[in-house]
N, CA, C and O of each residue as an XYZ file, in Angstrom:
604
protein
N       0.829     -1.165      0.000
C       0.000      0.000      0.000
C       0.869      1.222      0.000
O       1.858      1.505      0.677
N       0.241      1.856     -0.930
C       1.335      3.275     -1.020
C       0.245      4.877     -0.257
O      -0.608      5.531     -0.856
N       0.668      5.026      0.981
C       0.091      6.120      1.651
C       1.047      7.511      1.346
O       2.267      7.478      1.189
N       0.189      8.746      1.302
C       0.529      9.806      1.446
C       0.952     10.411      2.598
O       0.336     10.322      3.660
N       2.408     11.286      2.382
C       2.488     11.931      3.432
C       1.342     12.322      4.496
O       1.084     12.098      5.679
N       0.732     13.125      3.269
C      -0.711     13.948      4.364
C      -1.502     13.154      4.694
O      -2.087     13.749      5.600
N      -1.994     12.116      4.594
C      -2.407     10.913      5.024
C      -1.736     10.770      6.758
O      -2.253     11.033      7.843
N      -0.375     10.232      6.382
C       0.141     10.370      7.684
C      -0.010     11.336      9.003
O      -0.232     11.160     10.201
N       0.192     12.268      8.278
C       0.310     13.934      9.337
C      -1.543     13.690      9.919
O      -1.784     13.986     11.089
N      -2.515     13.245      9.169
C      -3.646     13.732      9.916
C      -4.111     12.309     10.821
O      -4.988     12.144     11.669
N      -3.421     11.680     10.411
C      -3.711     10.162     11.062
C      -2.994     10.510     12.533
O      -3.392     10.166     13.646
N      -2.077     11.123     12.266
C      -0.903     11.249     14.083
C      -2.028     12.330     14.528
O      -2.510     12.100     15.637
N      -2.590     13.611     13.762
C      -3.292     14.434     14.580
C      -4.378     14.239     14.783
O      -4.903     15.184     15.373
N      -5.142     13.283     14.538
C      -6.149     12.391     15.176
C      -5.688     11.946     16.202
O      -6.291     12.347     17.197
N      -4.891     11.300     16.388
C      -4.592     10.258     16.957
C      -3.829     11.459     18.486
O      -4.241     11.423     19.645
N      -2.997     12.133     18.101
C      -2.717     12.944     18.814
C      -3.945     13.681     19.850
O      -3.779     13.867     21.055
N      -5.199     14.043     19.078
C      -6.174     14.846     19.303
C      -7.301     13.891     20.267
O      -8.138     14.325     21.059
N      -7.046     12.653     19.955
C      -8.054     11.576     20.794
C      -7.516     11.184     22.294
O      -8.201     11.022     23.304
N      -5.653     11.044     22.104
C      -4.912     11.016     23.346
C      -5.168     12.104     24.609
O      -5.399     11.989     25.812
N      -4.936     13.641     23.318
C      -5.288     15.141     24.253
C      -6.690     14.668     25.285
O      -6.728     14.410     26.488
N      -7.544     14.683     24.458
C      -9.308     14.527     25.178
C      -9.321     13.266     26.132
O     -10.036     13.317     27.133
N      -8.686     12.311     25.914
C      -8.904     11.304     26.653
C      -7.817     11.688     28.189
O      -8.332     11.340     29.251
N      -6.431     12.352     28.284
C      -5.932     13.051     29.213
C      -6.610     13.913     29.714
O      -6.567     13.984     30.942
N      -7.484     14.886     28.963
C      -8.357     15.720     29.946
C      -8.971     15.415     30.476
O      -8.993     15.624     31.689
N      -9.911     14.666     29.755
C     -11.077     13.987     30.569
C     -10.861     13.361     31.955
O     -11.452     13.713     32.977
N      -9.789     12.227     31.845
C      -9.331     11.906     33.035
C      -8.821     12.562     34.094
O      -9.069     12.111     35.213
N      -8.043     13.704     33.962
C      -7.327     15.031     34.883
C      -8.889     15.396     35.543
O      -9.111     15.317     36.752
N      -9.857     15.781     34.591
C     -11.104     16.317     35.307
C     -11.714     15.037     36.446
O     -11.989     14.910     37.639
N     -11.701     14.332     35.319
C     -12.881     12.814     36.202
C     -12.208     12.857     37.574
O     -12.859     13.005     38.608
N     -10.510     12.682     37.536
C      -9.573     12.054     39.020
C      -9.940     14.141     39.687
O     -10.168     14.321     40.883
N      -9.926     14.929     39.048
C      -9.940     15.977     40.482
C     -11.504     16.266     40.643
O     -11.815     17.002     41.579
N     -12.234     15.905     40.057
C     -13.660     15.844     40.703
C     -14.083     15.130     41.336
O     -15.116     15.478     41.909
N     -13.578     13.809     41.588
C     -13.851     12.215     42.276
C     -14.293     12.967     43.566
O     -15.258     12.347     44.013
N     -13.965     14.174     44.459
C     -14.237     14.012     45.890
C     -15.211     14.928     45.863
O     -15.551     15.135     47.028
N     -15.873     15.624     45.065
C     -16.987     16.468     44.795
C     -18.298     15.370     44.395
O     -19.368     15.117     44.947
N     -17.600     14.856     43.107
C     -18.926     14.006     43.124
C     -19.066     12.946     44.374
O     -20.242     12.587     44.443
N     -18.247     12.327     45.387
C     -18.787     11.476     45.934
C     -19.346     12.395     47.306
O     -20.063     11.831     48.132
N     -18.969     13.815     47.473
C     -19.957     14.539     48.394
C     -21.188     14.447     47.997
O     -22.163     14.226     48.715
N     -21.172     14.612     46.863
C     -22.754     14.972     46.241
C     -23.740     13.559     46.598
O     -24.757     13.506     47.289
N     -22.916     12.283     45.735
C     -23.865     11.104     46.190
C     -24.335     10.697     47.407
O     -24.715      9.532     47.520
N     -24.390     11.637     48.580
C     -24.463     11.655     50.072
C     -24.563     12.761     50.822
O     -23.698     13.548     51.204
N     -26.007     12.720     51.027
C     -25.730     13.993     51.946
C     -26.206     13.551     53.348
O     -26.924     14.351     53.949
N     -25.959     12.610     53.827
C     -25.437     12.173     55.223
C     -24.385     11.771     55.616
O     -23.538     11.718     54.724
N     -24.001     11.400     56.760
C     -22.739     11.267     57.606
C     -22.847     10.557     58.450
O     -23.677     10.795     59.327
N     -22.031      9.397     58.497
C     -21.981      8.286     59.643
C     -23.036      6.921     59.068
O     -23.202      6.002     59.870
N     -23.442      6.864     58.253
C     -24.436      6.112     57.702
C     -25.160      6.428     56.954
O     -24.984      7.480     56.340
N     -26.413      5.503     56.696
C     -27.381      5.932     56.007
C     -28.527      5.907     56.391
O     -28.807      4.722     56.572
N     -29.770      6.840     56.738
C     -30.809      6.862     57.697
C     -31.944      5.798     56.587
O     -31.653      5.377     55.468
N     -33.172      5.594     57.299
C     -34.080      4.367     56.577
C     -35.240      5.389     56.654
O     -35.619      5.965     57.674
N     -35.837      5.540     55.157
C     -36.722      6.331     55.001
C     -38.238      5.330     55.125
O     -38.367      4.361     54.376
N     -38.852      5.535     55.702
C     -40.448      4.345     55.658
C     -41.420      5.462     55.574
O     -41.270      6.608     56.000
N     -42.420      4.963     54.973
C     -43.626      5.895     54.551
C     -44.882      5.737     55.006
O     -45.628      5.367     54.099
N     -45.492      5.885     56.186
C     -46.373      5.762     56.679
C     -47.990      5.570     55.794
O     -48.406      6.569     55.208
N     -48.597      4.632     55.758
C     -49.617      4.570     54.792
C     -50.749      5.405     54.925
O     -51.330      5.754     53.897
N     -51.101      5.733     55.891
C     -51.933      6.733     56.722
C     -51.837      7.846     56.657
O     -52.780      8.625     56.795
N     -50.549      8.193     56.409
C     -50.470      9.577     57.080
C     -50.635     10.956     56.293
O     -50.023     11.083     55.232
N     -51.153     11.628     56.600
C     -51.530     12.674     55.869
C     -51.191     14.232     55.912
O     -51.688     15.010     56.727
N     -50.348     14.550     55.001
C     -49.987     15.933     55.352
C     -50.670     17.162     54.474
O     -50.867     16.752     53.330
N     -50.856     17.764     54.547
C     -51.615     18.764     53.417
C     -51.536     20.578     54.043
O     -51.514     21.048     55.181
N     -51.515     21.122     52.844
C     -51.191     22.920     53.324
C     -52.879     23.371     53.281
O     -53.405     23.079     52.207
N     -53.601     23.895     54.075
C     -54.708     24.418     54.099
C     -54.491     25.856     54.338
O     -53.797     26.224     55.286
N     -55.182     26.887     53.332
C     -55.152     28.259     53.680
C     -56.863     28.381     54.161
O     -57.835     27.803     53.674
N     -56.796     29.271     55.190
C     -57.756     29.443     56.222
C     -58.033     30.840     55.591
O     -56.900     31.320     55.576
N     -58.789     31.689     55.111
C     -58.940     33.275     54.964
C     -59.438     33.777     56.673
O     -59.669     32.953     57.558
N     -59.475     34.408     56.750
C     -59.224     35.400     57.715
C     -60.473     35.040     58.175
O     -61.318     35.198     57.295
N     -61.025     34.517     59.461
C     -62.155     34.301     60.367
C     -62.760     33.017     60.111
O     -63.775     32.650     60.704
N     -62.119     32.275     59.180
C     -62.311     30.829     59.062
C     -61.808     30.058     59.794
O     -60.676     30.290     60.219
N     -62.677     28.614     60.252
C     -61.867     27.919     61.497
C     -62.480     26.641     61.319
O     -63.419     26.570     60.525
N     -62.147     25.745     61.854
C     -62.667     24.305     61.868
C     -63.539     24.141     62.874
O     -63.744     24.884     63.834
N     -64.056     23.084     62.582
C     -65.147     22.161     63.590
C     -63.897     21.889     64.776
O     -62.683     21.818     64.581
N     -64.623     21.773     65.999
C     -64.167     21.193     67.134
C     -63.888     19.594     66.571
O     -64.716     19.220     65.741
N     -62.871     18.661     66.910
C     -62.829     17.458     66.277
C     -61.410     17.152     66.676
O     -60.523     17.917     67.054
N     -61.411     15.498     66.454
C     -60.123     14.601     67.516
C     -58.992     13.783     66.222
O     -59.480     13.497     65.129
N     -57.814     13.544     66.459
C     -57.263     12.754     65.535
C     -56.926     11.983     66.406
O     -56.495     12.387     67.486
N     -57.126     10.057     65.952
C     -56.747      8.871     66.214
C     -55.217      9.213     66.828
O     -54.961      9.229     68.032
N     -54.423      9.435     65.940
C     -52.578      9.566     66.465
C     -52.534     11.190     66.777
O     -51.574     11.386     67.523
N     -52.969     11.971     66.589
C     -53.005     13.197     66.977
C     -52.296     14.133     65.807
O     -52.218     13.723     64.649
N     -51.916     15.097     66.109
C     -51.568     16.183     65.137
C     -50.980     17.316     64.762
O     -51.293     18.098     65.660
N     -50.203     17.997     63.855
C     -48.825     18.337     64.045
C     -49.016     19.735     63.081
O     -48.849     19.644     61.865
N     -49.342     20.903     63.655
C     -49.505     22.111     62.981
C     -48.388     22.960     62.906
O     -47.444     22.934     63.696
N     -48.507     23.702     61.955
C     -47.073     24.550     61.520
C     -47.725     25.749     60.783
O     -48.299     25.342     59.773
N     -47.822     26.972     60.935
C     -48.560     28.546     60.555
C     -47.199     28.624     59.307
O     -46.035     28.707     59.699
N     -47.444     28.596     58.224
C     -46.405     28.849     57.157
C     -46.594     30.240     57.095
O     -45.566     30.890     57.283
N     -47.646     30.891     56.877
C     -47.761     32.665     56.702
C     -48.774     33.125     57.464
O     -49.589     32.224     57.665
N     -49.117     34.315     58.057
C     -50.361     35.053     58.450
C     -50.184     33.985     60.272
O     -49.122     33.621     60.778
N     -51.248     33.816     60.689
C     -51.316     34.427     61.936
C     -52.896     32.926     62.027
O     -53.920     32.877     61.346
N     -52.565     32.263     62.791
C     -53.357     31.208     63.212
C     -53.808     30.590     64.802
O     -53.113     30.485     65.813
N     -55.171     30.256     64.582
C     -55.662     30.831     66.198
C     -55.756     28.684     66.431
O     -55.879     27.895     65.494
N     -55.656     28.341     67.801
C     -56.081     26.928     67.980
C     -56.650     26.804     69.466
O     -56.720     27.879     70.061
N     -57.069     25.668     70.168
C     -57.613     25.939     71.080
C     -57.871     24.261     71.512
O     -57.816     23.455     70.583
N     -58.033     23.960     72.321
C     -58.406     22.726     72.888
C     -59.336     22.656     73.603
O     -59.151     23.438     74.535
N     -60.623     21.945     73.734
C     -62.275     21.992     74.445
C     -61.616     22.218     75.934
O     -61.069     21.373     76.642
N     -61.826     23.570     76.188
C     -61.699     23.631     77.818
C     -60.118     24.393     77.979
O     -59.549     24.499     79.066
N     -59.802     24.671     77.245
C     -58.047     25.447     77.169
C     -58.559     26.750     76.486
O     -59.637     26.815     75.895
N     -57.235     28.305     76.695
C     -57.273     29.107     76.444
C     -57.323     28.843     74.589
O     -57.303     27.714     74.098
N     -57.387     30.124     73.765
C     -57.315     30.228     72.205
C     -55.810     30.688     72.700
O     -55.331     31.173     73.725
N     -55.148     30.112     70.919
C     -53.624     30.537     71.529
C     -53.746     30.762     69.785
O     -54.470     30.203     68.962
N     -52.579     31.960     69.618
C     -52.142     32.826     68.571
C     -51.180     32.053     68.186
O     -50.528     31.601     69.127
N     -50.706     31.595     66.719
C     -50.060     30.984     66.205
C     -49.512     31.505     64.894
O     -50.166     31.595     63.854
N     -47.617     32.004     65.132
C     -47.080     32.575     64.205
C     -46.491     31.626     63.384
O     -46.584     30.401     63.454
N     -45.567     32.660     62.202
C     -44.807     31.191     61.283
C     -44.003     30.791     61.795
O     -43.188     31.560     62.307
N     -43.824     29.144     61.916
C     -42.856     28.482     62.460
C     -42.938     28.205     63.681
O     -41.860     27.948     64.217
N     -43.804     28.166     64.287
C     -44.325     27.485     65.606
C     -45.515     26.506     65.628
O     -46.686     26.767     65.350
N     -44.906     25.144     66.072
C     -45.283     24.258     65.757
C     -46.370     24.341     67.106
O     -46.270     25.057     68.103
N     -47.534     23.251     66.725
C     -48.384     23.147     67.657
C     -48.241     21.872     67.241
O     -47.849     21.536     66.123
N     -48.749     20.709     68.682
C     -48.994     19.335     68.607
C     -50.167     19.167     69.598
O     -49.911     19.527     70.747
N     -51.584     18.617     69.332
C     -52.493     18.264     69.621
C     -52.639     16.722     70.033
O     -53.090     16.120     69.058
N     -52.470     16.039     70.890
C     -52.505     14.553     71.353
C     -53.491     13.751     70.823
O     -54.596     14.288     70.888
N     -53.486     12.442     70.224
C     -54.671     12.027     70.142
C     -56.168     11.844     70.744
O     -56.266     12.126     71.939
N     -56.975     11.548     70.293
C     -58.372     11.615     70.844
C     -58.551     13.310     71.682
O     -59.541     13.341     72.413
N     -57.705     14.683     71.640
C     -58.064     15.425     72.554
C     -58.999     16.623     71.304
O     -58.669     16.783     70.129
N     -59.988     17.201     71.900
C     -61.096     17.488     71.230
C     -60.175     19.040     70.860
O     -59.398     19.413     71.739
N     -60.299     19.952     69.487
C     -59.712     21.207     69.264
C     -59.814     21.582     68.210
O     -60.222     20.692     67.463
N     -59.548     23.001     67.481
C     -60.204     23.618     66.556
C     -58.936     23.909     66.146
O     -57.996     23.891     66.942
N     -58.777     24.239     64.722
C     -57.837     25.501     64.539
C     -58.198     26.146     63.042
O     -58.838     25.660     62.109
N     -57.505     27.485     63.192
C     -58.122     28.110     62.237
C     -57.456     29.181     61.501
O     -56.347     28.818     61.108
N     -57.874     30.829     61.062
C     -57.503     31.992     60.907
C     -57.995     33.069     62.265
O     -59.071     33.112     62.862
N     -56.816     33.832     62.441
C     -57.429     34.988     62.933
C     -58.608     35.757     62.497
O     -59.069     35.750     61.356
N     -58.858     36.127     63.058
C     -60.440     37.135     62.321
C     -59.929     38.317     61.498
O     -60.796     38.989     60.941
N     -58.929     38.595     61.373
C     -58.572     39.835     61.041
C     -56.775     39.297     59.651
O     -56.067     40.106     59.053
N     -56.670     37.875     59.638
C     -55.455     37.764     58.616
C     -55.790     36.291     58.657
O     -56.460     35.489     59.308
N     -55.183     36.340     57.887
C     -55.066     34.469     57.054
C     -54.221     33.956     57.373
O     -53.151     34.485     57.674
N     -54.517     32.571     57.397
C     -53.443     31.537     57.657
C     -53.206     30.868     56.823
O     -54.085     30.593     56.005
N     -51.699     30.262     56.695
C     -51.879     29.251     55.730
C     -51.035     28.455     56.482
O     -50.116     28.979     57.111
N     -51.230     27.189     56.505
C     -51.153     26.361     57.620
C     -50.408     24.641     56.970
O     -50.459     24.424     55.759
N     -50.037     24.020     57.530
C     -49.257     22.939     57.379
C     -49.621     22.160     58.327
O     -49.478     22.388     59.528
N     -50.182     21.056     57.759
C     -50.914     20.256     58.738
C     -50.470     18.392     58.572
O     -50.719     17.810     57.516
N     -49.935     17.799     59.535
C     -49.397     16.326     59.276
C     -50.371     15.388     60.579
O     -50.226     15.283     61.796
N     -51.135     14.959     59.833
C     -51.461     13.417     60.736
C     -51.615     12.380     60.658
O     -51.179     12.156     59.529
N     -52.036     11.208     61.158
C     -51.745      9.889     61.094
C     -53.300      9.454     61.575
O     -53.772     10.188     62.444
N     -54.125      8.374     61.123
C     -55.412      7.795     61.446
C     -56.130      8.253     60.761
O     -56.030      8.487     59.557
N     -57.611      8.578     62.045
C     -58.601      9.026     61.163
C     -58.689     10.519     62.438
O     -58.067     10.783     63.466
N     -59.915     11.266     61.590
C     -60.193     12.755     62.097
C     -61.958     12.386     62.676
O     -62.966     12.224     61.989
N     -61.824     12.356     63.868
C     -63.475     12.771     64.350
C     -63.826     14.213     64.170
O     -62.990     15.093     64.373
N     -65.241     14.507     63.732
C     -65.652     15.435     63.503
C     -66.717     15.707     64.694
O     -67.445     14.809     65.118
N     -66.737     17.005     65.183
C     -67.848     17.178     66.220
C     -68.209     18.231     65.968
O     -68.135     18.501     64.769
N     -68.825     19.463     66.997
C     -69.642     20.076     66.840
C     -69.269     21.647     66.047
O     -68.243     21.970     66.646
N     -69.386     22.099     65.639
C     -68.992     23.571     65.070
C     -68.737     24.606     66.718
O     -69.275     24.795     67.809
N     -67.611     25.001     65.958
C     -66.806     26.422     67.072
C     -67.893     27.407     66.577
O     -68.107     27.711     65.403
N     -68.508     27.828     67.621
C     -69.732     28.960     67.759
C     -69.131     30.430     67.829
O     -68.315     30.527     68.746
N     -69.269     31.295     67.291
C     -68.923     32.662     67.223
C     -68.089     33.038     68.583
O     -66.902     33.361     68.627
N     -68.885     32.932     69.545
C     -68.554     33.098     71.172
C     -67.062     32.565     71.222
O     -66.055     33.067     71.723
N     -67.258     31.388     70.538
C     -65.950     30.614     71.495
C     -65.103     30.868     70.326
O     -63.983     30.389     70.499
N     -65.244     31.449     69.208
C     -64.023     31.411     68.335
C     -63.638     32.886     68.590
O     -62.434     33.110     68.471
N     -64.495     34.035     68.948
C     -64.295     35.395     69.646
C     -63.550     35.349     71.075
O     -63.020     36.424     71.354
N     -63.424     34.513     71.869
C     -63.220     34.629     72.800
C     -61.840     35.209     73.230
O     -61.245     35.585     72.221
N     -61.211     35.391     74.217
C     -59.959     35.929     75.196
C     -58.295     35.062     74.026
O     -57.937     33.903     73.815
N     -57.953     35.969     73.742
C     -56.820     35.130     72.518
C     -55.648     35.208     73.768
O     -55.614     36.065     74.651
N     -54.689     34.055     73.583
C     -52.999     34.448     74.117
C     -52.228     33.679     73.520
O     -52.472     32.515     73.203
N     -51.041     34.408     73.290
C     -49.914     33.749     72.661
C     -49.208     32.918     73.822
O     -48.971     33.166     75.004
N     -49.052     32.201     73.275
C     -48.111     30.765     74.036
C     -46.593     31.084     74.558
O     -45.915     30.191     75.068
């Protein structure tokens, strides 16, 4: 076989040009190795076990301003969180308590309680529970007006 010079010259700068990329590549792959294996983990000391409760129910409810729930009980009880505005709660026979963002309220199971909006701003609310929800009687004007305090 009779090859051309220039034949030659582009065969080495291929060949040259596949060596270059395949050295970079690797220089990058070996000094990123400890970035990417931060990334595949963002815990420490192990690995925690995620399980998903079949029951359980979380949901964001916005309340407008003087809206409130029925008096009513949860089986496992219940786990409130005021994301914006200003949220009122109360337990059958306990003071009304004012509820800002980021203050969690927890209600025990079977204990009877309302929660809602202030009369005057909205809530929007974050709500997680587990079972079922008894429903009872409607919060009456009186008792959703009544004596407010922050916790």
């Amino acid at each position: 076989m009779n090859h051309s010079p220039n034949a030659n010259i582009k065969t080495k700068e291929m060949l040259t040009s596949v060596c270059a990329a395949l050295a970079l590549a690797a220089v990058v792959f070996v000094t990123q190795i400890d970035s990417i294996s931060a990334q595949a983990s963002n815990f420490q000391g192990g690995s925690p076990t995620v399980s998903q409760a079949p029951d359980m129910t979380s949901i964001r409810i916005l309340f407008p301003a003087g809206v409130r729930s029925s008096w009513h009980t949860h089986t496992w009880g219940q786990l409130l969180m005021i994301e914006e505005g200003v949220g009122m709660h109360q337990t059958r026979g306990g003071p009304i308590y004012e509820q800002l963002p980021g203050e969690p309220w927890w209600t025990g199971p079977d204990i009877e309680h309302w929660h809602g909006a202030h009369p005057d701003i909205d809530a929007h609310q974050l709500t997680i529970y587990e079972g079922s929800v008894v429903w009872l009687d409607p919060v009456t004007d009186d008792q959703y007006n009544g004596m407010r305090m922050r916790p």
